[in-house]
Structures are given as C-alpha cells and as structure tokens.
C-alpha positions as CSV (number, residue, x, y, z in Angstrom):
1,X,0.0,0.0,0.0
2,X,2.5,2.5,1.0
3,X,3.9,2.1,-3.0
4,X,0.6,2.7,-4.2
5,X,0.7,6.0,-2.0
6,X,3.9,7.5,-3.0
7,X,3.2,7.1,-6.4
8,X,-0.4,9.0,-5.9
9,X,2.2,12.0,-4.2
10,X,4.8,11.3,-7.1
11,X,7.4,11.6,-4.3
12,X,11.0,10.4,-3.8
13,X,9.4,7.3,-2.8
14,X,7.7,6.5,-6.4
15,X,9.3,4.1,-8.0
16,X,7.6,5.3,-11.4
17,X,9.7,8.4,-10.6
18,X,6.9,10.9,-11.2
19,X,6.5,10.0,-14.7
20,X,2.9,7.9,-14.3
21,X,-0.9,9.4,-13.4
22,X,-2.0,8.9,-9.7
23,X,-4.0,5.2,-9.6
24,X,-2.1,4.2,-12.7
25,X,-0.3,1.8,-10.5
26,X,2.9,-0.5,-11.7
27,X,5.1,-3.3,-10.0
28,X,7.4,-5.6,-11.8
29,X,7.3,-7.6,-8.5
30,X,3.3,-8.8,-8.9
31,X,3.9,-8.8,-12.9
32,X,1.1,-5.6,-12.7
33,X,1.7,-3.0,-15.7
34,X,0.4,0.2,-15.3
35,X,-2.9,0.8,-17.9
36,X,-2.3,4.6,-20.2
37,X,-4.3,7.3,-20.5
38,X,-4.9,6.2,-24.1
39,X,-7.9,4.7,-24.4
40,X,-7.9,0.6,-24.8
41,X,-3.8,0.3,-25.5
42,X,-3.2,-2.3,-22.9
43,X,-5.9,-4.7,-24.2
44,X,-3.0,-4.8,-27.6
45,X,-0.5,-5.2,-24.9
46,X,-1.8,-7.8,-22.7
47,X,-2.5,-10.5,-25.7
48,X,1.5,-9.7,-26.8
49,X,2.2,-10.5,-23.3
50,X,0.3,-13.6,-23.2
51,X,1.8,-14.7,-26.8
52,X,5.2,-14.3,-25.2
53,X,4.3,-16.7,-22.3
54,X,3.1,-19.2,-25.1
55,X,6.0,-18.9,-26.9
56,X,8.1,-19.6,-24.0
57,X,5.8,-22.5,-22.9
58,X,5.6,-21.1,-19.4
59,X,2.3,-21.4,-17.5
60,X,1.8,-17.2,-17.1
61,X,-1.4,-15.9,-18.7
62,X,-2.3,-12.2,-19.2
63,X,-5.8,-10.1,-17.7
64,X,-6.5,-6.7,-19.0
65,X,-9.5,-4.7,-17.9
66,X,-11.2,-1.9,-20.3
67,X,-14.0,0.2,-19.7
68,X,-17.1,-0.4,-22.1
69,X,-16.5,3.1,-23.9
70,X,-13.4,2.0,-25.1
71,X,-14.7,-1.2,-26.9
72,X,-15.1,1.6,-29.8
73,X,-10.8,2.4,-30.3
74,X,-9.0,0.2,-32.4
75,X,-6.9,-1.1,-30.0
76,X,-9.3,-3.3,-28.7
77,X,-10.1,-4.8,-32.1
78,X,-6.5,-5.6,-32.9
79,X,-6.6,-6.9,-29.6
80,X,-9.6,-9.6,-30.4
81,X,-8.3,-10.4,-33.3
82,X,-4.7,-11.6,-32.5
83,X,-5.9,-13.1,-29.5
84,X,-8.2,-15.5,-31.8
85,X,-5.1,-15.9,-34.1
86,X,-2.8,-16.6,-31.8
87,X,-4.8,-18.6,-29.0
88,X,-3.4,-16.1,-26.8
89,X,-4.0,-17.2,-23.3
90,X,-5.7,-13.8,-22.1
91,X,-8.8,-12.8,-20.6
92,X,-10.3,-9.4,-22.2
93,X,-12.1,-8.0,-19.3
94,X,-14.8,-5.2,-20.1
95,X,-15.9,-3.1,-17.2
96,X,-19.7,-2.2,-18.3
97,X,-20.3,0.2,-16.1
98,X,-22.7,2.1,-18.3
99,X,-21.2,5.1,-18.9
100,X,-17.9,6.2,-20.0
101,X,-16.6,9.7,-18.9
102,X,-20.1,11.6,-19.7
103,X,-21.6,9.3,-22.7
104,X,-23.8,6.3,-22.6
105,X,-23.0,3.0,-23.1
106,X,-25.0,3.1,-26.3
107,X,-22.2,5.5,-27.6
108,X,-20.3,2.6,-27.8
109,X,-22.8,0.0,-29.3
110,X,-24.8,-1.2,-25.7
111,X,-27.7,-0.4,-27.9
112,X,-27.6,-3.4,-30.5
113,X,-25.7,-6.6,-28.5
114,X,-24.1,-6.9,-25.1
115,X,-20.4,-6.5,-24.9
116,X,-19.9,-10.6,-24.3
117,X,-21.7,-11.1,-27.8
118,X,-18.7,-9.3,-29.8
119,X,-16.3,-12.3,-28.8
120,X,-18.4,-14.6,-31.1
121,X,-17.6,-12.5,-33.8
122,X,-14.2,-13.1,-33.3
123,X,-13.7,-16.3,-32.4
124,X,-13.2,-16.0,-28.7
125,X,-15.2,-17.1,-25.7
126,X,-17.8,-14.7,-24.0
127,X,-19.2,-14.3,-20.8
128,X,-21.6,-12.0,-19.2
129,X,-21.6,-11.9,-15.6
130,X,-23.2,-9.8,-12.4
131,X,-20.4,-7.5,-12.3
132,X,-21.8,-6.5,-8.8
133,X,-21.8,-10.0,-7.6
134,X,-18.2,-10.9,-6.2
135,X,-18.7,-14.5,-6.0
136,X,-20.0,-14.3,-9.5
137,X,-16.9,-12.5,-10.8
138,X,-14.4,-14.8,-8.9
139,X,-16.0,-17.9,-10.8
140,X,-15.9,-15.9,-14.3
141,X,-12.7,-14.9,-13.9
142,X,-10.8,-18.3,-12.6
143,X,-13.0,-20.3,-15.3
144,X,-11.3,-18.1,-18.2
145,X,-7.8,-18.4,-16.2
146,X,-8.3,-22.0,-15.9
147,X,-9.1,-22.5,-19.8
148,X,-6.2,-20.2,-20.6
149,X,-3.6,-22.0,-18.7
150,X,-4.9,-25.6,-20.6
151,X,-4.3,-23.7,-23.7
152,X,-7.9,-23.5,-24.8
153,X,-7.5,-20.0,-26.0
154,X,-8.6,-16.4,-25.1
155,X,-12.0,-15.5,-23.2
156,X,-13.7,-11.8,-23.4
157,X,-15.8,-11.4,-20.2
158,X,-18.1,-8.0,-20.0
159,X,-18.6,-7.1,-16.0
160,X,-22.3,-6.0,-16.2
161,X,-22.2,-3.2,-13.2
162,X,-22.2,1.0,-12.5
163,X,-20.4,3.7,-11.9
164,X,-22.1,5.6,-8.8
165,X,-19.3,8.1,-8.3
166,X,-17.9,10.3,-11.5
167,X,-15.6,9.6,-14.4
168,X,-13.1,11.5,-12.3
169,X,-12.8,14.4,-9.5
170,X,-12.9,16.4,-12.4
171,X,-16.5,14.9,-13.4
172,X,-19.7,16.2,-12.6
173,X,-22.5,13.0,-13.2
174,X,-25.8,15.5,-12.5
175,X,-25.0,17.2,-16.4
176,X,-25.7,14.1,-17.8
177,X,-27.7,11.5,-16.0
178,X,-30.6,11.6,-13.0
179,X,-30.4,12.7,-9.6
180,X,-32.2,9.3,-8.9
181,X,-30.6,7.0,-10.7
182,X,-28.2,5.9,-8.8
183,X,-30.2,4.9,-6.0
184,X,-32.2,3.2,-8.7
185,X,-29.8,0.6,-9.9
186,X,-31.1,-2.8,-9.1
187,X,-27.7,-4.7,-8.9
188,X,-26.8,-3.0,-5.0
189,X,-23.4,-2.2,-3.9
190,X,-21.1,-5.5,-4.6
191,X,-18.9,-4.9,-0.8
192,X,-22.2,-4.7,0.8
193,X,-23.8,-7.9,-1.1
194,X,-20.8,-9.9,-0.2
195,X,-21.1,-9.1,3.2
196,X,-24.9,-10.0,3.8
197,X,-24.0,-13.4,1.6
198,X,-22.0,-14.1,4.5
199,X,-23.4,-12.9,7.5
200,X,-26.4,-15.1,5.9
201,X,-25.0,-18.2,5.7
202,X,-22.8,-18.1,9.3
203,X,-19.9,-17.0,8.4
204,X,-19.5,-13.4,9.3
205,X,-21.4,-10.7,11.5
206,X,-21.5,-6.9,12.0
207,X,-19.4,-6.9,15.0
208,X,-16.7,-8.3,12.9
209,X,-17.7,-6.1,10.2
210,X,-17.1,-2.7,12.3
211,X,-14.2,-4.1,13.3
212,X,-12.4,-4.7,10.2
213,X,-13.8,-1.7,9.2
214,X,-11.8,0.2,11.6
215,X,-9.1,-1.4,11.5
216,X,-8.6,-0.7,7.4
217,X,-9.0,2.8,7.8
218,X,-6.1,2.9,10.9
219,X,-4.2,0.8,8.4
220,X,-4.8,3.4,5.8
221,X,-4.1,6.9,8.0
222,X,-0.8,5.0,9.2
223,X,0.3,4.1,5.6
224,X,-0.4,7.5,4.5
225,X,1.5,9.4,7.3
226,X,4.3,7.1,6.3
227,X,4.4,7.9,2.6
228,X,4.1,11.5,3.4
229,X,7.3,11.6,4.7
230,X,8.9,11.0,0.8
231,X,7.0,14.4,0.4
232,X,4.1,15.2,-1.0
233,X,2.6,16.9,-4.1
234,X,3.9,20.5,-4.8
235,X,6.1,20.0,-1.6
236,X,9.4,19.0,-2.9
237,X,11.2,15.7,-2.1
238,X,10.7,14.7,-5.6
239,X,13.3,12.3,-7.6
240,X,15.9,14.2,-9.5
241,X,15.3,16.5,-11.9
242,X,17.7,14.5,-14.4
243,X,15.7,11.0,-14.0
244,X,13.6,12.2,-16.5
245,X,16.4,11.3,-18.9
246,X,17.0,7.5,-17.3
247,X,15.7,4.1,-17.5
248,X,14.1,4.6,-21.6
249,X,17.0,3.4,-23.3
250,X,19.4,1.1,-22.4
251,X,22.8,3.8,-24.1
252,X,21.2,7.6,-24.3
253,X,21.1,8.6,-27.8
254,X,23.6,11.3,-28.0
255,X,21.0,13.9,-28.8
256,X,19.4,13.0,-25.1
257,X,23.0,13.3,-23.6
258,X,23.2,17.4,-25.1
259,X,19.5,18.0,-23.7
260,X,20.3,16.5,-20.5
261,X,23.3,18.6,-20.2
262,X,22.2,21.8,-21.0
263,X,19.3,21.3,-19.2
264,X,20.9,20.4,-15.4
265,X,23.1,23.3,-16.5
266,X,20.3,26.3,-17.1
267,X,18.5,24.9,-13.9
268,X,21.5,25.0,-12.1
269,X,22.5,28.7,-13.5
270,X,18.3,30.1,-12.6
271,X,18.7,27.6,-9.3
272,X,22.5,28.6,-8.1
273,X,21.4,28.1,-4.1
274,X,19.8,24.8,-5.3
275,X,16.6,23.9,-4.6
276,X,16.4,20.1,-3.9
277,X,15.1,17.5,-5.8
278,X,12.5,19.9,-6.8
C-alpha cells in the first residue's frame, strides 16, 4: 500500500519516478503493468504479453481490464483479433459500467448486442456476468484463467455493473444523468452484497464487520502518514530533476545526452542556491 501511495504523491518514494498518473499503478514484482491514458492500448499489450508466455511455454497468462466506452478504439479490435489468431492465453475484461466519462453505453454500441456477444464475432469465448456480484466474478474470472492455462484459447468477459461516483474528480454526473438514478440501480453495492452473503450463511457478523472496518481505515491513516514523509505533491522531495532522462534506453542517444546537459546546467544557472530535488 505504501507504493501505491507514494506514487499517488509522485514523491522520492515513487518508483515510477513521477512519470505515471496517480492510480495508474505499476510493479514488476506482482507482474502488474500500469494501464495509459490512451484509451484501450493495454488490451494490444496484454495479448503480446500472453503470446510471449506461449511462446516460452511457461504457464503465465495475461488479464486486461477496459472500460465499455473504449470497446469503440481500435486497439481493442486488434486486440480480439490476434488473440483469436494466436490462441493467446488472455482474458479481455470489459468493465460495463454504463457510462464512459459523460456518454452512454449506447455510444459505444450497448444499444444493438451486449459486450460478451462481440467475442463470437471473433472467435473467442464470451461471458456475461453480475459484475456486482463478487462471488460471480471470482468464478468468471478463474474459469477463463483456468481455460487459458490448458491452452484453450482467449476468453472476453463483460462485468455487467455502474459507476455511482464520477468519471473523475474532475467529473460532474448531475450534467448528464438523473439525480435518482443511482439509487435506482437494481444490482446493490457489490462490498455490501458480499457481506450480507456471509453474515447469511454463518460466516461473518456486524461486529466483525465494524471491526475490520476500523481497522482498514487505521491501516490506511498509518500508511499515509508514512508515505508522506517522501513528500508530498507541490512540496518537494521529488526524484531528481535528471531522472527524466534515465531508465528509456538502455545507451542515451547522444542527442538525449546534449538536452540533459544543458538542461541540469540552465537549472543549475536560474537555481544557483539549489533547490532540492525539486
């Protein structure tokens, strides 16, 4: 958690060194590769990823996750379609959510077919599930892993759920949907499902639920103080201003090696007294 943090605050501590949006999370450690602001270009990725592992007959597999809006780019087309070709073992994941950032999931096509019913057109497996159900999407998602790893090919699955909150911070929903319809959705919230599921069947209660509760958000506060001390946004402690040159190419092109330079050199000549890390 506290990596996820410091690369929220693009601190000292990031290990993307600044150079990623906060929540597009990356860690070579769990094989996790951060998704772009580009619409749909890890769905391309992931199935190169997954032909790799074939190639090298290891057991890895690849998941990518895509928001229904994004179905429309190219990418994800490309992505179908050399999936199919190359048996690929990858599982296309399509968060329906029903809207994209202020456009209806008809924009993209919700209108005609479900999202699961475009794998048929390619070749590949489709599944529809409760995306609000996390039972449900545990048993989607390890089926598809399970036929990937027996080399039984490539599986889309569309997540049939909603987006309560906005797009983004930056997103207002009340300009283009219902005051009401949130509250309307039939599916309920999936956290709170799961819990009921168990508290009806014996195997959890509200006590323990406060509890945990509590406990997470302690976890979180003490996690966050701790990040905070790589710095914070607009606050300094930032990695140095020549990373931005590293870790692209293995030998920087010479051209790279004169920007670098005469870059340090002007900040050092309008910074003289330094200003560190900044």
């Amino acid at each position: 958690m506290i990596e996820m943090i410091n690369q929220i605050y693009s601190n000292k501590g990031d290990k993307l060194k600044g150079r990623q949006l906060p929540i597009m999370y990356s860690s070579r450690e769990h094989s996790f590769f951060s998704i772009s602001g580009n619409l749909a270009t890890q769905t391309p990725q992931a199935v190169g990823w997954a032909m790799a592992s074939a190639i090298k007959r290891d057991s890895r597999i690849a998941a990518t996750w895509v928001g229904e809006g994004s179905t429309a780019e190219g990418d994800f087309h490309s992505a179908c379609t050399f999936a199919t070709v190359y048996n690929a073992p990858v599982i296309l994941n399509v968060i329906n959510n029903q809207w994209a950032i202020s456009s209806f999931s008809g924009f993209a096509g919700a209108e005609r077919t479900t999202f699961a019913a475009r794998a048929l057109g390619y070749g590949l497996a489709g599944l529809r599930v409760d995306g609000n159900d996390p039972l449900a999407v545990y048993a989607a998602e390890r089926w598809a892993a399970n036929r990937a790893r027996a080399n039984a090919g490539p599986t889309l699955i569309e997540h049939f759920t909603y987006r309560a909150e906005g797009h983004s911070t930056s997103d207002d929903p009340s300009g283009y949907r219902s005051a009401q319809e949130r509250e309307e959705w039939p599916l309920g919230d999936p956290v709170m499902r799961l819990k009921n599921h168990l508290i009806e069947i014996g195997e959890w209660d509200e006590d323990r639920q406060e509890a945990l509760d509590k406990e997470c958000v302690d976890h979180v506060k003490a996690v966050t103080k701790e990040a905070e001390k790589n710095g914070i946004l607009g606050h300094g402690l930032h990695h140095p201003f020549k990373t931005m040159f590293e870790d692209v190419f293995e030998e920087l092109p010479w051209h790279l090696k004169e920007q670098s330079e005469q870059a340090i050199h002007e900040r050092e000549t309008k910074f003289p007294e330094g200003r560190p890390n900044s």
